[in-house]
C-alpha positions as CSV (number, residue, x, y, z in Angstrom):
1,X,0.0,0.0,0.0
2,X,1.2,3.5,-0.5
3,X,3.6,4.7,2.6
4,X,2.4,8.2,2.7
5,X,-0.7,7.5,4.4
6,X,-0.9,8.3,7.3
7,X,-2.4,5.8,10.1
8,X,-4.2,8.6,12.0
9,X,-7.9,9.6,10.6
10,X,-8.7,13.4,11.7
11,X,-9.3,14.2,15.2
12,X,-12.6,14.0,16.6
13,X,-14.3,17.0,18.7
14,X,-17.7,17.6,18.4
15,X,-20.2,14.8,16.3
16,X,-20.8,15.9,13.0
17,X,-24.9,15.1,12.2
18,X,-24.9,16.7,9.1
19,X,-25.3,13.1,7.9
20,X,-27.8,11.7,9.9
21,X,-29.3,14.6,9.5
22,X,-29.8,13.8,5.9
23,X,-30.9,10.3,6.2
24,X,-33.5,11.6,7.8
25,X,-34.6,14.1,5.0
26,X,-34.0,11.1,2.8
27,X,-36.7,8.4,4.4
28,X,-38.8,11.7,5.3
29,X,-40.5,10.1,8.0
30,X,-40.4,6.0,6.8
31,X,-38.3,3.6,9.4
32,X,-34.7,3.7,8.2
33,X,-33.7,-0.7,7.2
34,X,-30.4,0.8,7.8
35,X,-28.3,0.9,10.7
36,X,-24.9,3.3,11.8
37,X,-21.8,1.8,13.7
38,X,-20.1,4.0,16.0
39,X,-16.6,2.9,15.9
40,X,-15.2,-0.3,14.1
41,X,-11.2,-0.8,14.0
42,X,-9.5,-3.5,12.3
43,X,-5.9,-5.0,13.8
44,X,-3.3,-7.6,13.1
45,X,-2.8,-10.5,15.5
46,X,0.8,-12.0,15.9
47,X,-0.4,-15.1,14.5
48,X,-1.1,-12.7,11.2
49,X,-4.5,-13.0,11.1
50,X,-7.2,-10.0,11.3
51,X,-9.4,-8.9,14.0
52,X,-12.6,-7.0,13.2
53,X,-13.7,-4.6,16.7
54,X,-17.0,-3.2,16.6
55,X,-17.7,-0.8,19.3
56,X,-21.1,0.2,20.3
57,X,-21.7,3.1,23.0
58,X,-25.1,2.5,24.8
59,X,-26.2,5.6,27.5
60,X,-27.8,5.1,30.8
61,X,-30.2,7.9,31.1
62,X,-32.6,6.2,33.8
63,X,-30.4,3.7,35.6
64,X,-26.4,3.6,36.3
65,X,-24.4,2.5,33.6
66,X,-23.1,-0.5,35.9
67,X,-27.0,-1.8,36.5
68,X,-27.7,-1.1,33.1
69,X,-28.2,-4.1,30.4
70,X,-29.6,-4.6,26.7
71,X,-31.7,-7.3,28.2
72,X,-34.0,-4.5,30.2
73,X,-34.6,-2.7,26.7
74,X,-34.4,-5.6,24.0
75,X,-37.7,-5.0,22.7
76,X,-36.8,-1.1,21.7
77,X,-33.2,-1.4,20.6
78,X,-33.2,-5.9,19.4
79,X,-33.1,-4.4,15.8
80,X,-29.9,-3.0,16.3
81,X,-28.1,-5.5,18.6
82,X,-29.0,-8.2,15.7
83,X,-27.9,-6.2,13.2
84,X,-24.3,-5.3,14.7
85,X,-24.0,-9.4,15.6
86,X,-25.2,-10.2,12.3
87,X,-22.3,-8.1,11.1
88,X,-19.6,-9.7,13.2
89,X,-20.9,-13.3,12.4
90,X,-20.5,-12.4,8.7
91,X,-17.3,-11.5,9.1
92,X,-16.4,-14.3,11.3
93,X,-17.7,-16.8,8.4
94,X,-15.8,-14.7,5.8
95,X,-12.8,-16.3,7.7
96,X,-12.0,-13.3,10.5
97,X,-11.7,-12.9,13.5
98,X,-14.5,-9.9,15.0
99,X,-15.9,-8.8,18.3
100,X,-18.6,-6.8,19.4
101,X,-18.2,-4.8,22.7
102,X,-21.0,-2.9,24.3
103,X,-20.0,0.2,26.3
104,X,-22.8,1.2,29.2
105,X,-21.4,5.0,30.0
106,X,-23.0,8.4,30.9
107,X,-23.1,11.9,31.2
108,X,-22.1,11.8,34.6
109,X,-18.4,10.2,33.9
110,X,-18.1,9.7,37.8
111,X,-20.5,6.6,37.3
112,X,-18.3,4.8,35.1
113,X,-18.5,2.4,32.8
114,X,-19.4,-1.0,31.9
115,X,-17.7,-3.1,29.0
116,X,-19.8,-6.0,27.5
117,X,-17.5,-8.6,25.6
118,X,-20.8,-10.1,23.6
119,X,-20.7,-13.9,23.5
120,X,-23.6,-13.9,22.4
121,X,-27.1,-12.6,21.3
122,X,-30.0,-14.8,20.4
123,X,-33.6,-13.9,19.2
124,X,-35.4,-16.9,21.1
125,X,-33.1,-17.6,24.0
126,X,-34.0,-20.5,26.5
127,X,-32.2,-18.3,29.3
128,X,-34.4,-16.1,31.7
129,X,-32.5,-12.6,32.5
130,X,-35.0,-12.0,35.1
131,X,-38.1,-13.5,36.5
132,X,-41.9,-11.7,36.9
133,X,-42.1,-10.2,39.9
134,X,-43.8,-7.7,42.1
135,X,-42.0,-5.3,44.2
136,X,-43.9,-2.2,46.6
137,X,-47.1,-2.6,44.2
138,X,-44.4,-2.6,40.9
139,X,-45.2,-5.5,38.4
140,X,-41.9,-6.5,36.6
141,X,-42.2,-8.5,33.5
142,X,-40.2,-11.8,32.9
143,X,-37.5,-11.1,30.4
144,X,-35.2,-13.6,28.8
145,X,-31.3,-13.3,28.2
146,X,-30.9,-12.1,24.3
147,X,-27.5,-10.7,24.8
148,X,-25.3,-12.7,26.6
149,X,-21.9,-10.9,27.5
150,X,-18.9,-11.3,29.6
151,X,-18.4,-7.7,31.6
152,X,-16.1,-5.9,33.3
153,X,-17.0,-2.8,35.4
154,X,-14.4,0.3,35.3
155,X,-13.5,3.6,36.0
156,X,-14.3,6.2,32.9
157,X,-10.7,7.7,33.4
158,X,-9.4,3.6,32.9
159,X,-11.8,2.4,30.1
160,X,-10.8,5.8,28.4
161,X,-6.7,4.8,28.9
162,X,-7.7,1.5,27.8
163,X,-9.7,2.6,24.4
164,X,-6.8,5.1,23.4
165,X,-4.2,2.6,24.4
166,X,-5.9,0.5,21.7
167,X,-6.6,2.9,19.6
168,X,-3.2,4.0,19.8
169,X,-1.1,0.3,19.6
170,X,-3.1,-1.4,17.8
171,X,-0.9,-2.9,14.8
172,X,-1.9,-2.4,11.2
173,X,-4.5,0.1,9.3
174,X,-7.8,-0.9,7.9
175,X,-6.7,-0.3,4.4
176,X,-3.7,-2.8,4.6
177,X,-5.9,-5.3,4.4
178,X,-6.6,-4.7,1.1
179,X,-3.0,-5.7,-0.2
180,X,-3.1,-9.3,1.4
181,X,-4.5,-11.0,-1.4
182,X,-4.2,-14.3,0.6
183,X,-5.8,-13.2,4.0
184,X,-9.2,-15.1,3.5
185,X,-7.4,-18.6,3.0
186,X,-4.6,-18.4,4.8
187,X,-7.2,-17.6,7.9
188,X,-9.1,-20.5,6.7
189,X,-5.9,-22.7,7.0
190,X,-5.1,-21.7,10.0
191,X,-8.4,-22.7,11.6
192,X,-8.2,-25.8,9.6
193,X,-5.3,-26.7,10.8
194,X,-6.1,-26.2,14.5
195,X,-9.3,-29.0,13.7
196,X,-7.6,-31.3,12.3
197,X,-5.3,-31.7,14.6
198,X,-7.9,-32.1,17.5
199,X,-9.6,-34.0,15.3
200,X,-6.7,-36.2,14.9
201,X,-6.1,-36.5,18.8
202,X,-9.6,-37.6,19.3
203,X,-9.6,-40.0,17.0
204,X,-13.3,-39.0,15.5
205,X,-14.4,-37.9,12.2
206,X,-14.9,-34.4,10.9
207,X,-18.4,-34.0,10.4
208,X,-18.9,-30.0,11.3
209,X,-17.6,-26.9,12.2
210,X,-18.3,-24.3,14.0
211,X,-19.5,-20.9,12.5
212,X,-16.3,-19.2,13.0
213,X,-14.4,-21.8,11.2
214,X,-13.7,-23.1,7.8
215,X,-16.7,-25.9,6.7
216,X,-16.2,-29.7,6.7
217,X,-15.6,-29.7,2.9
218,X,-12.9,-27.0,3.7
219,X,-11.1,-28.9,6.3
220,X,-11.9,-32.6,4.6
221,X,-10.1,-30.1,1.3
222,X,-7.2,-29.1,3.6
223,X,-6.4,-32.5,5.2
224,X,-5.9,-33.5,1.7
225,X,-3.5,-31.4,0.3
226,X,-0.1,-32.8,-1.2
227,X,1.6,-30.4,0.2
228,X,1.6,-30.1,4.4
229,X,1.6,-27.2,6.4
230,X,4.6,-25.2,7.0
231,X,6.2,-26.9,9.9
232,X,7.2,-23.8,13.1
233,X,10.8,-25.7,13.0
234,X,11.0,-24.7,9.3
235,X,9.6,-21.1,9.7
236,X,12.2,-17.8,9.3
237,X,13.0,-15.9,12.5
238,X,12.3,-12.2,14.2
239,X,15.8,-10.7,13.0
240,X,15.0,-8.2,16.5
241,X,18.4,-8.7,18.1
242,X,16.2,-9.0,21.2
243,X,13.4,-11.8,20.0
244,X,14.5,-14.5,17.6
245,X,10.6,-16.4,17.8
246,X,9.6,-18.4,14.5
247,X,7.4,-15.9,12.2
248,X,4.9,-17.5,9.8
249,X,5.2,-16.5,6.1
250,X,2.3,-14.4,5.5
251,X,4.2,-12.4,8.5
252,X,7.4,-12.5,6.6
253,X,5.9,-11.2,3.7
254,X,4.1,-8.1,5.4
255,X,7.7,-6.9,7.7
256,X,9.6,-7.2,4.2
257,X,7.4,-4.9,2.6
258,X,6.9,-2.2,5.8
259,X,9.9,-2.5,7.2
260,X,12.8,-2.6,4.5
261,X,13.0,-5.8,3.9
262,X,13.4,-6.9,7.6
263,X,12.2,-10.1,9.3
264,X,10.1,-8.8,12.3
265,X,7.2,-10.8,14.1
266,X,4.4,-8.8,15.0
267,X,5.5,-7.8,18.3
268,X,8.9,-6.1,17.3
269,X,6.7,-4.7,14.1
270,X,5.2,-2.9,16.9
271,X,8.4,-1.5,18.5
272,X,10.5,-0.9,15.2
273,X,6.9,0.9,13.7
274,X,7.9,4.9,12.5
């Protein structure tokens, strides 16, 4: 990709809803089938594959961001959450890796926030979120767990070190993506490689994968091929005078073309990055 661009997009201040303001002048009045994300990066693993983040920043107006959960308001908001995990599954069958994170915050920054690693989000869960109940004459309606998440509860001031420390470290740019030709199947190996070889210790068949995987006939394809996998013996080396690990080819081939025609495995790419 060209060198001159630069791996910084402008600097946010205030929201620009000049566009949104359009869509709406656009569907004058008709529900919008559409739907925005709010921030989406795209990084390189160590292992060379590519990670798909898709952040989502949910307000708690009536409740603390802590106590707050998509489960309470599913049946406003369900269009949305399916559409964002929709996307992520997508991209996770294309052959990437992607994760969705839900950020609870608000206006009061003392209250913190709370991060939701999605595992999960189902429109006809088994799982009850809460049960009906009555509380000082209150009826509260059974609702069932649709978004199933792992969290973690944090200072504003840390999640906002952590999000800029990502935002910050994060190694490659969206756009480099677009000069690995071989991205899609060398994920797809990967993955396949990783079944077969459980498949292999447990002495069963391969009959299915999961969703974020290469399919059977990918795998049955892969444990077929004349030529085997590259062994990690057999691999070049982080020339970092400091590291010397095994780096995979499709990591070879991206430091000799950032970095001058040096051998450096993702971490080091990191250190040695301009």
């Amino acid at each position: 990709m060209n060198n001159k661009i630069s791996n910084h997009s402008k600097t946010l201040s205030r929201a620009d809803d000049s566009a949104a303001a359009l869509l709406v002048e656009l569907l004058e009045g008709t529900s919008g089938r559409n739907f925005d994300i709010e921030s989406i990066f795209l990084e390189r693993l160590e292992t060379g594959e590519w990670r798909w983040v898709v952040y989502e920043f949910l307000k708690a107006e009536t409740i603390p961001p802590q106590k707050s959960n998509p489960n309470y308001y599913w049946h406003k908001n369900y269009r949305k959450f399916l559409s964002l995990w929709a996307l992520v599954c997508t991209l996770r069958k294309a052959g990437y890796l992607a994760d969705l994170i839900l950020v609870n915050y608000a206006d009061d920054r003392s209250l913190g926030v709370k991060e939701m690693f999605v595992q999960a989000i189902d429109l006809n869960p088994k799982d009850v979120f809460r049960e009906e109940s009555t509380s000082d004459g209150v009826q509260k309606t059974r609702l069932m767990r649709h978004v199933v998440s792992k969290d973690t509860l944090m200072s504003f001031e840390d999640f906002k070190k952590k999000f800029r420390k990502f935002n910050d470290e994060k190694i490659g740019d969206t756009w480099e993506i677009l000069s690995d030709q071989s991205v899609a199947p060398i994920q797809y190996e990967y993955l396949a490689k990783k079944v077969l070889a459980a498949v292999a210790d447990s002495g069963y068949a391969i009959y299915s994968v999961n969703e974020s995987g290469p399919n059977a006939s990918l795998a049955t394809e892969v444990s077929n091929r004349s030529e085997p996998f590259l062994p990690v013996a057999d691999r070049a080396t982080c020339q970092d005078v400091n590291c010397g690990r095994s780096v995979s080819p499709n990591v070879v081939a991206y430091s000799k073309q950032h970095f001058a025609g040096k051998i450096y495995c993702m971490t080091c790419q990191k250190k040695h990055r301009s």
